[in-house]
N, C-alpha and C positions, 0 to 999 in steps of 0.2 A: 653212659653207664647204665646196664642191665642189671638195675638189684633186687629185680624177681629170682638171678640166677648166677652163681660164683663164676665168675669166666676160669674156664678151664686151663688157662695160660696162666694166671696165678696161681694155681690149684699144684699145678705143675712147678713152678719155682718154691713155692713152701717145701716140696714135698722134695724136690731135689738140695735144697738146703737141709733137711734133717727134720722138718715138721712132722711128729707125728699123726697128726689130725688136723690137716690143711682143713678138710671142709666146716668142723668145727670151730676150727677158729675166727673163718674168714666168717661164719655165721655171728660169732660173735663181736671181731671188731666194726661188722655191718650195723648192729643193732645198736653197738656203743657210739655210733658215728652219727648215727641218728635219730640217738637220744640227746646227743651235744647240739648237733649240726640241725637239726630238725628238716623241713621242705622250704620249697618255694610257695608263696601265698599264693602266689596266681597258677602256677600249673600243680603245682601238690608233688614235686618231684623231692628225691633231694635236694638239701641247698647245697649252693659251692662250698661251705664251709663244712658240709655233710662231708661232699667227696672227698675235700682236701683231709680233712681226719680218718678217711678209711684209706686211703691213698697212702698216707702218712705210718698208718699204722700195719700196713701189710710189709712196710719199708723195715719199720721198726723189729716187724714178726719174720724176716728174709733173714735179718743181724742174729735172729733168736731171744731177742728181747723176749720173757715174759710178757703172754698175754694179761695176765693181771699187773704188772708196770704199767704196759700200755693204757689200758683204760684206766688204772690208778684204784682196783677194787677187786676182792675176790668173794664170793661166798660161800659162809661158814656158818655151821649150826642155821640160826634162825636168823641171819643177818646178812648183810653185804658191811665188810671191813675195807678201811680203807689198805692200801698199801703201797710203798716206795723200797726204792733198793735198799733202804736201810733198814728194815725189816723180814722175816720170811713169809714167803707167800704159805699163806694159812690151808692146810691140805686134810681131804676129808679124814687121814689116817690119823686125825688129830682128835676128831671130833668121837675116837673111842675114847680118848682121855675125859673130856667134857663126859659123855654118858655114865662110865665109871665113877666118878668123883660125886653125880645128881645122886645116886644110891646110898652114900653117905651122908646124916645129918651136921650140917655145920653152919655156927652162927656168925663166925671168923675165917677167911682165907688168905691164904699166900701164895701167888704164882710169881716162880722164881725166874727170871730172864722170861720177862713177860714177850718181849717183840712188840707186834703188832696190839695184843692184848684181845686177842681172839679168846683164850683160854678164860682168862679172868674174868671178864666182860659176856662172855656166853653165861659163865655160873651164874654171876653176880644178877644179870639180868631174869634169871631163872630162881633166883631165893633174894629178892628186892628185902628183903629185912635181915638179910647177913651183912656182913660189910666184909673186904676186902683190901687186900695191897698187895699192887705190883711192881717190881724193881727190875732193872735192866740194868748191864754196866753200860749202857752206849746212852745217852740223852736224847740223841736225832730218834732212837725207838721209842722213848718213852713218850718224846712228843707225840707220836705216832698214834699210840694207845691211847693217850692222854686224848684227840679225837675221838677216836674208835669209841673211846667210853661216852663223849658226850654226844655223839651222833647216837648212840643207844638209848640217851638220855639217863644216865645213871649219875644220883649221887652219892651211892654207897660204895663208892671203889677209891683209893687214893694209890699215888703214882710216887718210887724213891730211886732213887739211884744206888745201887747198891753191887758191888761180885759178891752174889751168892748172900751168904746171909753177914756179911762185915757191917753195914749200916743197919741190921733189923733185928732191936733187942726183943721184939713182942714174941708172942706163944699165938698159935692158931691151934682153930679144930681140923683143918684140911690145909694141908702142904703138896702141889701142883708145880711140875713143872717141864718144859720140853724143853732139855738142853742139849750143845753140840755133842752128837755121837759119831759122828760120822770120823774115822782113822782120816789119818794124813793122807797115809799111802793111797788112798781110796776117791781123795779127792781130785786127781787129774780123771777120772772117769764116769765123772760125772755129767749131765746131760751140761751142755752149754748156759741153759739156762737158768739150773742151779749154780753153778760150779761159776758162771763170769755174771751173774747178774746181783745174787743176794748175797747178803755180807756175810764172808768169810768166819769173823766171830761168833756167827749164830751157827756154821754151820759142823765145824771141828775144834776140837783142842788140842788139833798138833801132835796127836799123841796116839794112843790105842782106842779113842775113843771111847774110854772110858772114866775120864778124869773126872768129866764135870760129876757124875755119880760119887765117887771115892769123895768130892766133897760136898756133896748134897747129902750125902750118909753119915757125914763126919759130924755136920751140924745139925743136923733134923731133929734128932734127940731131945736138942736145948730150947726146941721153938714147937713144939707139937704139944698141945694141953692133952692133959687126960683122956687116953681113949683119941686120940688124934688120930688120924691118917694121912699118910703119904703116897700121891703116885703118880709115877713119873713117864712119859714117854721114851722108847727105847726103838733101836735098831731090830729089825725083827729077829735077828741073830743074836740077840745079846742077850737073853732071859735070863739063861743060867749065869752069864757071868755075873748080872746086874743082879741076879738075886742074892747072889753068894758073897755081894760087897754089902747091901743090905743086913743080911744076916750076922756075918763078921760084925754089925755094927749093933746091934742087937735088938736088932728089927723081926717081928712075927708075922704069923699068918701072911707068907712073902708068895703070892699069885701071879702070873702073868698070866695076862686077858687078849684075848686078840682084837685086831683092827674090823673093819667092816668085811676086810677081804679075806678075812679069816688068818689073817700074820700075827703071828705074836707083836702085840706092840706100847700092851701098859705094864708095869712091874708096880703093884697093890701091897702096903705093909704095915706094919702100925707098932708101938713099941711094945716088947715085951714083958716088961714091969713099967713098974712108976717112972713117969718123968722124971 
């Protein structure tokens, strides 16, 4: 094997499977391969364990496996996170959230269906004298996180199990969260690799995809201190709806911010009287 150079016959199977970016990827599961797999001592080639993991994993990327499954890691803000199926792969349209929320002063956080715990663990890491708590209803995610945070090395973040806010009596100064918005109907068309690889929980509620909102609005009220803020990740389609469930709930100064790509994708809000 030529790993100065992607053999074009693989190049060609990604790409007839639905790969968007064969050369990319196969760049990547190369580098992942041998970082695991390292060389042979004596000739400095790959080792056989090299090959067999890039081998492996072009197998993996023909099925549509996430390339971040594969290698077991994606990166986000200022880190590489770890990830598994039971998680969502942490995506830069995320990372407006995290910027948005740093422009806000908070001694206290809440990220609500943490995942991975990209979102929490980016802040947390970035205001080391706040403290935080993340909750998921799934445990295999929190373990996840529950990582994530300490490969960060953070001890200001604690980890609950919770839907939404049923186990979390406290009050923050910042409430965070990316929840399922994606409609039902929506989800047969999705790429392969969202749609059969990450868990379904995180990614819809079944519904109009806008549930999880209707109750993150319902509750935020009774958990945000004075002068709190809320903000949430959204559908780039869904501004006006998500603002107008907000508002109904009587939420101010109600913004949506856009992504890197310029998509609408945070809805910003905060209460309008007293707690």
């Amino acid at each position: 094997m030529n790993w100065l150079e992607i053999d074009p016959a693989v190049l060609e199977q990604l790409s007839r499977a639905g790969v968007a970016d064969p050369t990319r990827d196969c760049r990547k599961l190369r580098a992942w391969a041998m970082q695991e797999g390292g060389t042979d001592p004596q000739s400095g080639a790959p080792s056989a364990k090299a090959v067999e993991l890039y081998q492996a994993g072009i197998k993996a990327r023909l099925d549509r496996t996430p390339v971040s499954q594969i290698i077991g890691q994606r990166a986000f803000w200022k880190m590489d996170f770890e990830v598994t199926p039971d998680v969502l792969d942490p995506r830069p349209d995320t990372e407006a959230l995290v910027e948005l929320a740093l422009q806000h002063p908070f001694d206290t956080l809440l990220d609500l269906g943490t995942g991975s715990g990209c979102i929490a663990v980016s802040l947390l890491a970035e205001r080391p004298q706040s403290a935080g708590l993340a909750t998921d209803i799934s445990e295999k995610a929190l373990a996840v996180a529950r990582r994530n945070a300490h490969r960060a090395g953070l001890s200001n973040i604690g980890f609950r199990q919770s839907n939404w806010f049923d186990a979390v009596p406290e009050q923050f100064d910042v409430i965070v969260s990316n929840p399922p918005y994606i409609r039902a109907d929506e989800m047969d068309g999705l790429a392969p690799e969202v749609r059969d690889y990450e868990p379904r929980l995180a990614l819809t509620d079944e519904g109009d995809g806008l549930g999880a909102y209707r109750q993150i609005a319902a509750g935020a009220g009774d958990h945000l201190t004075p002068g709190g803020r809320l903000l949430v990740e959204i559908g780039w389609q869904q501004g006006p709806a998500v603002s107008e469930i907000f508002r109904s709930h009587g939420f101010a100064e109600v913004t949506v911010q856009p992504d890197l790509a310029g998509k609408p994708r945070v809805v910003s809000c905060c209460l309008s009287g007293p707690n």
